[in-house]
C-alpha positions as semicolon CSV with decimal commas, in nm:
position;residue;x (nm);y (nm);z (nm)
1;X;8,945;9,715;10,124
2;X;9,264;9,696;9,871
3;X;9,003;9,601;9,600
4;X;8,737;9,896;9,680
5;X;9,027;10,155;9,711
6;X;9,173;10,001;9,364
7;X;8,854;10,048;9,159
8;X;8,751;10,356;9,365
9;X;9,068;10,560;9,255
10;X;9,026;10,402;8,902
11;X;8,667;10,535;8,882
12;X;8,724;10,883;8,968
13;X;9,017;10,915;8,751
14;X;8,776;10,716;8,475
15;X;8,484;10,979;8,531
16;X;8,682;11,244;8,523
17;X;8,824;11,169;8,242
18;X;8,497;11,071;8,069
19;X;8,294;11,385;8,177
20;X;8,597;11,662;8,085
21;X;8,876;11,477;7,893
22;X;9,264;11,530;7,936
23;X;9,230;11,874;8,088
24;X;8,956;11,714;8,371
25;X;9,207;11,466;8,484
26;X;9,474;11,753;8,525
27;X;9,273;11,897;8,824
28;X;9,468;11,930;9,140
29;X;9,125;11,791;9,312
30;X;9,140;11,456;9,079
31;X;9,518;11,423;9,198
32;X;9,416;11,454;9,515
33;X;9,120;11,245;9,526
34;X;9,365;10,964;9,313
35;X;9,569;10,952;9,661
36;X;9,357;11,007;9,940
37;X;9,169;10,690;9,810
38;X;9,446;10,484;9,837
39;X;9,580;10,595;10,138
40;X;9,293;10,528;10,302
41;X;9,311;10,166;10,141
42;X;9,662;10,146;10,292
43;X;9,527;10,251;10,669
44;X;9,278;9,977;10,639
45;X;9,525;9,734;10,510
46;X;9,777;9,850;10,747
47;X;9,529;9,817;11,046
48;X;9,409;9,465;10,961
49;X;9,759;9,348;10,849
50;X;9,870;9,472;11,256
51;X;9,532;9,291;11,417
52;X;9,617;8,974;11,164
53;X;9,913;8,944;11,299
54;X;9,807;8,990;11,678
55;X;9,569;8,699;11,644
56;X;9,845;8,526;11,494
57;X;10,046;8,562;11,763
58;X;9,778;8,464;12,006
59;X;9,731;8,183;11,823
60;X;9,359;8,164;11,741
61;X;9,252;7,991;11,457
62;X;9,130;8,197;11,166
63;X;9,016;8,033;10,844
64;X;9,130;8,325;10,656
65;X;9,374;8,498;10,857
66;X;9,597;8,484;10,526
67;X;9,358;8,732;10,339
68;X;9,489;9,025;10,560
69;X;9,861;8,904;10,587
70;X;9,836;8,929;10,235
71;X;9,656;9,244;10,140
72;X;9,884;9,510;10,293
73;X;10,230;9,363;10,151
74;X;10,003;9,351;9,811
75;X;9,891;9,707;9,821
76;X;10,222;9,850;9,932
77;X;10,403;9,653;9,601
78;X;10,136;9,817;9,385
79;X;10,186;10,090;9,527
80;X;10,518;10,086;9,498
81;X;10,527;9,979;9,145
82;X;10,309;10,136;8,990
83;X;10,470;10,465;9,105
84;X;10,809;10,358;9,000
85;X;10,706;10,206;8,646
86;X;10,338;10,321;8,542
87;X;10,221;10,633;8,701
88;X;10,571;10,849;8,625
């Protein structure tokens, strides 16, 4: 989900920047679409990160129970990041 919510908010801003130019990507509704996508990637990461962590508490055995221990610490740094350092 991380990676689809990545590429999704990258796409809309790349469309909209390909169909209307600098002033397209201004648009309150490309602003808003560039964080709704990724909040909804932090949800899902959130929500698997919680059941991940359930499981491993209950100890069953998951072959890859590290992909969503990882994922939501991972989207919340690039989150985090890239607000601090790219997207200001």
């Amino acid at each position: 989900m991380l990676v689809v919510a990545v590429v999704a908010a990258i796409t809309t801003f790349a469309v909209g920047y390909a169909v209307g130019g600098q002033s397209a990507i201004e648009d309150n509704w490309v602003a808003v679409l560039g964080w709704i996508i990724p909040l909804v990637g932090l949800l899902a990461s959130l929500a698997a990160f919680v059941l991940a962590i359930v499981a491993k508490i209950r100890r069953e055995r998951w072959t890859l129970l590290w992909a969503p221990l990882c994922a939501f610490p991972a989207f919340v740094a690039f989150l985090v990041l890239g607000e601090a350092f790219w997207w200001e």
